[in-house]
TIBAVEX-642967 format. One record per atom (N, C-alpha, C): x negated, y negated, z negated; residue in three letters. Coordinates in steps of 0.001 Angstrom, whole numbers, plus 500000, padded with zeros to 6 digits. Last residue first. Layout:
<gubas>
XYZALA/...
</gubas>
This chain:
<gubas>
356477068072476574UNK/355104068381476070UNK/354793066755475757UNK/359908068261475797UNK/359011067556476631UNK/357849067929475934UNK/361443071575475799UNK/361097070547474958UNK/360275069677475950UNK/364035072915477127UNK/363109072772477430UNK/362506071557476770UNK/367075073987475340UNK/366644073029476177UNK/365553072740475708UNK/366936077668474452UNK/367479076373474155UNK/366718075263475124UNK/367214080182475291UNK/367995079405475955UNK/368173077971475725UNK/365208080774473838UNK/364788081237475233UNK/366383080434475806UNK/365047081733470969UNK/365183079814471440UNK/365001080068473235UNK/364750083945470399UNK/365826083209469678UNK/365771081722469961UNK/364801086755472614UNK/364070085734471645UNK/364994084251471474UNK/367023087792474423UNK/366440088140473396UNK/365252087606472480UNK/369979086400474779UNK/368506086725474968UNK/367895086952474117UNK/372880085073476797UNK/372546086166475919UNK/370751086670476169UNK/375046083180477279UNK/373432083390477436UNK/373368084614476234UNK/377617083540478520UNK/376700082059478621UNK/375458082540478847UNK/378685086771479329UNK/378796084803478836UNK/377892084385479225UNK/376535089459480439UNK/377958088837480200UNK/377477087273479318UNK/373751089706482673UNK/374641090048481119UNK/375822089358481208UNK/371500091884484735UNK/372962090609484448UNK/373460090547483252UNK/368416090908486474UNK/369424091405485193UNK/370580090874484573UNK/367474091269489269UNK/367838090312488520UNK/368445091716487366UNK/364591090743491228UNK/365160091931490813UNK/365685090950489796UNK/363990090538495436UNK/364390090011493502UNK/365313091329492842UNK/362385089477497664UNK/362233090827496816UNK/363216090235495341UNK/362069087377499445UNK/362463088663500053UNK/362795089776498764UNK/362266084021499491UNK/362241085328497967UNK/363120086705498775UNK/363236082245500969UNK/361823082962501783UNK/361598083293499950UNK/365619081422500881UNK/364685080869500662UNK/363208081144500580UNK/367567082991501485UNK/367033082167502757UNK/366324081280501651UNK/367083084939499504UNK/366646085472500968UNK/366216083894501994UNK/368913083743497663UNK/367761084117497682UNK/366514084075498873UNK/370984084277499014UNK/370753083199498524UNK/369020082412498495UNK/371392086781498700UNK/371457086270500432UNK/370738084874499979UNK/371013087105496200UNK/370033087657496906UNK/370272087038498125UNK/373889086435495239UNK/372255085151494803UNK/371368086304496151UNK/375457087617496643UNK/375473086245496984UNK/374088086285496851UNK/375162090322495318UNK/375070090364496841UNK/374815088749497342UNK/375898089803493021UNK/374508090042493679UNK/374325089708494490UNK/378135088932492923UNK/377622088040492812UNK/376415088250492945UNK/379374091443493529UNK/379560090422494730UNK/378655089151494565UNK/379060093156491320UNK/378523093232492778UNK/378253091975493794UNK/380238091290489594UNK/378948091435489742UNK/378533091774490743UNK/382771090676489073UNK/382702090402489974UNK/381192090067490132UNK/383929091866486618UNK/383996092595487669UNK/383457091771489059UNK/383075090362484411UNK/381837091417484868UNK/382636092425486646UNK/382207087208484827UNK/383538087805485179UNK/382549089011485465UNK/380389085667484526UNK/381793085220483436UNK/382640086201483765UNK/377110086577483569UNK/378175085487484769UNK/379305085983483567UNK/373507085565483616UNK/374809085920482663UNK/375776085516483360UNK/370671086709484517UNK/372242086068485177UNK/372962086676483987UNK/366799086299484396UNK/368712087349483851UNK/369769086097484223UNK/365004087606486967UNK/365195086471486627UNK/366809086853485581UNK/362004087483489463UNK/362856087938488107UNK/363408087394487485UNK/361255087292492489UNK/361773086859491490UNK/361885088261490922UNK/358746086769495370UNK/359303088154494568UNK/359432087480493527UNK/357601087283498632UNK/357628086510497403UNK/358770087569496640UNK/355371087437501692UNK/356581088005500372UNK/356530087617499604UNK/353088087088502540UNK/354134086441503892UNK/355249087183502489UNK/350754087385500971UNK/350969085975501770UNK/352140085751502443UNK/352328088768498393UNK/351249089072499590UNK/351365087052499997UNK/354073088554496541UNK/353800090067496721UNK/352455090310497524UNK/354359085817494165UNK/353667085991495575UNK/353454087852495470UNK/356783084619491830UNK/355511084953492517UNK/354966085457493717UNK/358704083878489500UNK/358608083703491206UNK/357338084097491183UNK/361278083795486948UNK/359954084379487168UNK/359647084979488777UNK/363404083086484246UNK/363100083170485989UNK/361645082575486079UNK/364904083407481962UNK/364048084087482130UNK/363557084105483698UNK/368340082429483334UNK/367273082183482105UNK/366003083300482963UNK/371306081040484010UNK/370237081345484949UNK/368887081566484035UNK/374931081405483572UNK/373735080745483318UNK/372520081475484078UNK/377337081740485071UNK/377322081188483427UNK/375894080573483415UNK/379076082749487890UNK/377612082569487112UNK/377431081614486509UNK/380862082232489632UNK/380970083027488625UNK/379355083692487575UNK/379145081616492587UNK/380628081361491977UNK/380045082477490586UNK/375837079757492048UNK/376814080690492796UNK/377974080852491660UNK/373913077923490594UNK/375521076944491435UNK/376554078021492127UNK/372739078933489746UNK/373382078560488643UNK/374567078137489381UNK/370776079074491616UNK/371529080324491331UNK/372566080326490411UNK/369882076450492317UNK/370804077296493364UNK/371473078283492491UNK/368214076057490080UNK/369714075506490107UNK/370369076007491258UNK/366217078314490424UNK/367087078105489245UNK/368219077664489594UNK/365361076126492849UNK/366041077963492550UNK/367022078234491612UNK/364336074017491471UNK/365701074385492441UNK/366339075616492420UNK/362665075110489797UNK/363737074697489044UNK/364709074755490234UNK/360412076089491445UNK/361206077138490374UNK/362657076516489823UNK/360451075971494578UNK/360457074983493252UNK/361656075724492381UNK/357952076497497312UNK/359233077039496310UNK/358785076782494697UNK/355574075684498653UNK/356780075529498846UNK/358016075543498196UNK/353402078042497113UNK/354091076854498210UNK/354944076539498303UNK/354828080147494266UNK/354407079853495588UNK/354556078490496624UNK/353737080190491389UNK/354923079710491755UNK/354236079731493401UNK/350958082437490466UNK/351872081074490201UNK/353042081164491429UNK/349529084501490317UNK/351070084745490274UNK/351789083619489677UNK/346901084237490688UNK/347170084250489484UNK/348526084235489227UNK/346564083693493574UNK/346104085338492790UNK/346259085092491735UNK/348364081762493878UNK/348867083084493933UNK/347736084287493730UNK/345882080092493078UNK/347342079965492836UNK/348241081388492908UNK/344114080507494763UNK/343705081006493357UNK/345155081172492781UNK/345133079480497868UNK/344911081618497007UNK/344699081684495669UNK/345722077219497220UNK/347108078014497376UNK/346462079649496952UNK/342826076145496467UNK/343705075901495532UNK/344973077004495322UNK/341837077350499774UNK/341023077737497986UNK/342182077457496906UNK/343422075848501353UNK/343554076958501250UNK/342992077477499866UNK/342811072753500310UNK/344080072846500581UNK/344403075207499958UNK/339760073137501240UNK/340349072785499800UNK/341436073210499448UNK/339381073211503589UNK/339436074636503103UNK/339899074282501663UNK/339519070957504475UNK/340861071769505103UNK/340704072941504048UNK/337799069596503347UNK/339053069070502954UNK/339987069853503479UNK/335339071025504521UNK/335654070863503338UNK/337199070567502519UNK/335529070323507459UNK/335727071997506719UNK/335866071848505260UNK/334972067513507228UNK/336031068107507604UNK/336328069119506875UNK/332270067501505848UNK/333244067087505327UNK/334797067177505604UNK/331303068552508247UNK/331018069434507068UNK/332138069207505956UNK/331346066673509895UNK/331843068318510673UNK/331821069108508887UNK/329576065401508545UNK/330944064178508778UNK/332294066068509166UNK/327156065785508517UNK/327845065807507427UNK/329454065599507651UNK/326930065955511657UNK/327352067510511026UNK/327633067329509338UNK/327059063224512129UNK/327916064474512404UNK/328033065520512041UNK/324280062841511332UNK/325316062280510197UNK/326924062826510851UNK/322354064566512614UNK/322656065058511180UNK/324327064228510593UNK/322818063069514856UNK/322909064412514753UNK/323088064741513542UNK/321668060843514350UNK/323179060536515019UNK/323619061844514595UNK/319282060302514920UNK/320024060386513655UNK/321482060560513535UNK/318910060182517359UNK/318602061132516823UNK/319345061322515338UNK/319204057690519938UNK/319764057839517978UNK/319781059486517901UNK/319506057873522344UNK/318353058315521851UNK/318270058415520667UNK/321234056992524241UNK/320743056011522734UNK/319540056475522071UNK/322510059010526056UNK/322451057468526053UNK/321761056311524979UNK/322602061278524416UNK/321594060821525369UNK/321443060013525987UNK/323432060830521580UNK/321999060679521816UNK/321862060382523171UNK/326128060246522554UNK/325384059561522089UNK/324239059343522450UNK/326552062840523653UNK/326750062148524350UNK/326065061053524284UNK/326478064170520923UNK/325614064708522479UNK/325470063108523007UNK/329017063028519796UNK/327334062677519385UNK/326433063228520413UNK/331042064358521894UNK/331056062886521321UNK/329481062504520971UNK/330252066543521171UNK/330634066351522150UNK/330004064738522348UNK/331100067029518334UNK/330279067230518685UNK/329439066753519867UNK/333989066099518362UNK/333005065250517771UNK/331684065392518145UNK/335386068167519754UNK/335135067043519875UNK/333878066090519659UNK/334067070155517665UNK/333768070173518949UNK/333537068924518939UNK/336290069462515470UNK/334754069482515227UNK/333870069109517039UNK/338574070379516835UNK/338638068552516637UNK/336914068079516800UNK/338213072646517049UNK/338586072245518415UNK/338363070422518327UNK/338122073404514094UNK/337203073788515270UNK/336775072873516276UNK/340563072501513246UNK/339586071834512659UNK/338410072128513629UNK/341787074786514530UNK/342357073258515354UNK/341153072706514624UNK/340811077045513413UNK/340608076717514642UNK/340701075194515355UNK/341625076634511075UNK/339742076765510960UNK/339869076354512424UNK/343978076514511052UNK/343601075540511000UNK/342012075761510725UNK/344329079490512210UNK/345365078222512782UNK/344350077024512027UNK/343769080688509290UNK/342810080974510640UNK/343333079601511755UNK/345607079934507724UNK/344410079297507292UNK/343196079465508549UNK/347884081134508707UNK/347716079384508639UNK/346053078892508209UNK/347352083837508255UNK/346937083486509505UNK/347038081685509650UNK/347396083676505546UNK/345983083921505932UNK/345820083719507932UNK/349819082912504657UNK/348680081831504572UNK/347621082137505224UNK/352278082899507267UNK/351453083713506595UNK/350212082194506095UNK/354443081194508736UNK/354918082506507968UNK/353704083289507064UNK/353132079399510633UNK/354284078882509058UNK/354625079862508099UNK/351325080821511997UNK/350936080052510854UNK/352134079607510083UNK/352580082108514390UNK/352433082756512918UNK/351992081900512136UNK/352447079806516461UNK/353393080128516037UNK/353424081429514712UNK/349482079240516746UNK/350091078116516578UNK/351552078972515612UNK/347430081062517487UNK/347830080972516486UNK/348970080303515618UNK/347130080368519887UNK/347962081670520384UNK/348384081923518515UNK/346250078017519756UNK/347504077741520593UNK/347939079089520473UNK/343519078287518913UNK/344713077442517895UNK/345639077819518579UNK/342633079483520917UNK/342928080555519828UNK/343406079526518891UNK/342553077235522839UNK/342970078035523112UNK/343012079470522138UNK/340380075527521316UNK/341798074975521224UNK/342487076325521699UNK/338359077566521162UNK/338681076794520056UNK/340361076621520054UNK/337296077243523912UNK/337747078436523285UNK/338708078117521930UNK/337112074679524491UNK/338154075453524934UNK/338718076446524395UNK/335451073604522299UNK/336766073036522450UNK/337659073908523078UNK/333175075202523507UNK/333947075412521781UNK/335135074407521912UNK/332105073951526246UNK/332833075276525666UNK/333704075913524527UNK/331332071835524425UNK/332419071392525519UNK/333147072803525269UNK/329002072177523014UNK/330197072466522437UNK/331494072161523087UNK/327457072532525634UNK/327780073735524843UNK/329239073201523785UNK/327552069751526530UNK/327745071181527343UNK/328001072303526872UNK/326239068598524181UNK/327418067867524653UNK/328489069503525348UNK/323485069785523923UNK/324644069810522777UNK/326114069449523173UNK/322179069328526602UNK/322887070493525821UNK/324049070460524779UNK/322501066464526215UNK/323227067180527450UNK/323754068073526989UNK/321006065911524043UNK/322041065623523744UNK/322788066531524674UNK/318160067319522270UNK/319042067427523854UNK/320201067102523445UNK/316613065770519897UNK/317830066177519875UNK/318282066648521174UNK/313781065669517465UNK/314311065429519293UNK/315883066431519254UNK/314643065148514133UNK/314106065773515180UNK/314720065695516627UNK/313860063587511183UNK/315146063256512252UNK/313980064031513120UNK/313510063927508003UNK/313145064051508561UNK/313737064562510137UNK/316350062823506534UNK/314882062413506247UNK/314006062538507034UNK/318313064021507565UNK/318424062843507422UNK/317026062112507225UNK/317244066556507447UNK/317737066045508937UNK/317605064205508755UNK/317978067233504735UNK/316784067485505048UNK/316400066750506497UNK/320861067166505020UNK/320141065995503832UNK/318799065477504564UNK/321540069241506498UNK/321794067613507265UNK/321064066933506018UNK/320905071334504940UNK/320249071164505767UNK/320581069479506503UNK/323221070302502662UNK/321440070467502390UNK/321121070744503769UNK/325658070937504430UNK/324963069367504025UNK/323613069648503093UNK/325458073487505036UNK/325671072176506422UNK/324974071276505759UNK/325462074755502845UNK/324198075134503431UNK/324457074008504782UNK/328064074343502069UNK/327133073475500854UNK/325906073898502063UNK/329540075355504157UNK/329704073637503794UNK/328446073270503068UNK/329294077470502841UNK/329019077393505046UNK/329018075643504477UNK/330866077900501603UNK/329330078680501139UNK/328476077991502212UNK/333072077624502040UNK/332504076556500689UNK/330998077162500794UNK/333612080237503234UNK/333857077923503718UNK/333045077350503102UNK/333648082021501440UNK/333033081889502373UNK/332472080556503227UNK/336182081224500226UNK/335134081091499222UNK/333614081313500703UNK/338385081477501901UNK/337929080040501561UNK/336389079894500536UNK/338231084686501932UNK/337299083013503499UNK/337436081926502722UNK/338874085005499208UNK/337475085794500099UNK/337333084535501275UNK/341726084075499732UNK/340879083714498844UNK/339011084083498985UNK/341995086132501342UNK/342380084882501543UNK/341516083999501171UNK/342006088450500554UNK/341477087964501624UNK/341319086686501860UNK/344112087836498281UNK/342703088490497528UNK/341087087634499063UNK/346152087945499590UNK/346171086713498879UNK/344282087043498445UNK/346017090489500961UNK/346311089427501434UNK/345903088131500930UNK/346321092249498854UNK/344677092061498828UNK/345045090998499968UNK/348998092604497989UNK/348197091526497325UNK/346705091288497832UNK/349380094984499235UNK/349939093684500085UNK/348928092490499267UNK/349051097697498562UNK/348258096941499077UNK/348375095272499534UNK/352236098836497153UNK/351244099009497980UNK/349998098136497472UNK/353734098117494858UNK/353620097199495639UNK/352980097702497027UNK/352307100521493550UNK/353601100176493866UNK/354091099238494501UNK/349791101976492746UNK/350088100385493785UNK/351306100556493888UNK/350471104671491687UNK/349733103346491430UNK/349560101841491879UNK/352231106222493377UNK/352623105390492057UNK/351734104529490852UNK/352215103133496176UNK/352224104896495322UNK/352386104633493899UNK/353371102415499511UNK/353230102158498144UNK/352942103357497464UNK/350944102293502510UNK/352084102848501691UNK/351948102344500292UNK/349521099426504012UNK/349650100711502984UNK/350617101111502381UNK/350084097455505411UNK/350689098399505873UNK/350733099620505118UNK/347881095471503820UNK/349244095118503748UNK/349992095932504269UNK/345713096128505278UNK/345903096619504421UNK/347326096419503923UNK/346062095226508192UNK/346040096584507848UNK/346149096744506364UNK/345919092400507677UNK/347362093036508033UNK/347366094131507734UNK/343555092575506322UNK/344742092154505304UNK/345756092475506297UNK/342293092871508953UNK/341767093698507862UNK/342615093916506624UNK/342511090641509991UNK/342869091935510527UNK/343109093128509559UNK/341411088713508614UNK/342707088861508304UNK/342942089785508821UNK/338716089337509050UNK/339342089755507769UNK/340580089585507556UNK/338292088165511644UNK/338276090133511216UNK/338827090379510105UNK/338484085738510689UNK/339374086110511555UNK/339861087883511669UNK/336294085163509538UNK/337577085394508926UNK/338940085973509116UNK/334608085842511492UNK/334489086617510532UNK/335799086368510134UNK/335395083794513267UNK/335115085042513640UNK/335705086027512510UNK/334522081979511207UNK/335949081694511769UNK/336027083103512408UNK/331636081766511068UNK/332407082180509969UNK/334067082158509816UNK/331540080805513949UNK/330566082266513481UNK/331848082609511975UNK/331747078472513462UNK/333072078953514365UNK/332405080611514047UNK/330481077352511547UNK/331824077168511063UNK/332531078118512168UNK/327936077780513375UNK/328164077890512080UNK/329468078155511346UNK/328753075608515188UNK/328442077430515532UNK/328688078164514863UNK/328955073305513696UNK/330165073676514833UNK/329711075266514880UNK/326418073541513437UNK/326900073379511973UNK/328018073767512615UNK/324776073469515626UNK/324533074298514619UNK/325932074897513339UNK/325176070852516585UNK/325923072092517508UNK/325643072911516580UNK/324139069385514370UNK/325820069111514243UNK/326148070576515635UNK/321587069864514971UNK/322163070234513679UNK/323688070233513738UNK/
</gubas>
């Protein structure tokens, strides 16, 4: 059951794996004047698609290990040991070619850690083979593949939360609406920072809105040109700002006043 449940998780690692292929290609679509963005969002869409896949592969690990638990069957440990020996290699060796795109994309960070979770699973696998065939604990088998199940569970959690998150055009990983804010408040000749609005274009683009009132209208160009570099190194490739003159100028009648406590 536990080489099953390792097969299982690396079968639906395959698959996910085609599907990020599938989100680079789509993410290459031209924009039109219906997708204007292009295609890039079905990234976050893909994404969201394998972690819901995980969760499908997890609940069918632990009802079959329930069923295991009750009724315990002859186990070849050798085999089990020998075969998932193989899944460590393969395993660790597609974590290692994944290693360096995972900081830049969720859907390839989320393939990067099906794999290392893979390569650990193995282990374990490995590990209970070994068991049985020194012990003959049969039971040994099911309470690894809850234990392989409970892994995939807590890694895919992490991913399920970040795609619903950005398929609903929350605030992205990493990036804290209020810092921002206060970066942009801190460039020269900028009064104030209102209406700011971060979201996700795809898994590897992010994208503000946001109005700048500065103090000096001749020195707008330049103060674009800042917040966007500004911008930029904070992994917000796309912003579109609106500038006004003084302090604050807006158009609903409390949009500048200080943020009430809930």
């Amino acid at each position: 059951m536990s080489l099953l449940s390792d097969a299982g998780h690396n079968l639906s690692d395959v698959f996910a794996l085609l599907l990020v292929l599938v989100a680079f290609r789509l993410a290459r679509v031209h924009r039109s004047g219906h997708f204007t963005y292009g295609l890039k969002k079905s990234t976050v869409l893909i994404s969201l698609l394998n972690a819901i896949i995980l969760l499908m592969a997890v609940g069918a690990i632990y009802i079959e290990s329930a069923h295991k638990l009750v009724e315990p069957e002859e186990v070849d440990g050798v085999a089990v040991s020998w075969t998932a020996f193989v899944g460590i290699v393969i395993n660790g060796a597609t974590a290692l070619l994944l290693m360096r795109g995972q900081k830049d994309d969720l859907n390839v960070r989320g393939a990067f850690l099906h794999m290392l979770a893979d390569t650990l699973v193995s282990v374990g696998v490995v590990v209970s083979g070994l068991i049985i065939t020194f012990t003959g604990l049969n039971i040994v088998d099911p309470i690894v593949s809850i234990v392989i199940a409970t892994v995939i569970l807590v890694q895919t959690w992490g991913l399920l939360r970040e795609s619903v998150v950005l398929s609903l055009d929350g605030t992205p990983e990493g990036i804290d609406t209020e810092q921002v804010t206060q970066l942009m408040r801190q460039t020269p000749h900028v009064a104030d920072v209102h209406h700011v609005h971060i979201w996700a274009i795809s898994t590897t683009a992010n994208a503000l809105t946001a109005h700048v009132a500065i103090d000096d209208v001749a020195q707008l160009e330049a103060v674009k040109h800042e917040l966007k570099e500004r911008l930029a190194h904070n992994h917000i490739s796309h912003s579109t700002i609106e500038f006004e003159t003084g302090s604050c100028h807006c158009h609903d009648d409390d949009c500048c006043a200080e943020p009430q406590e809930e």
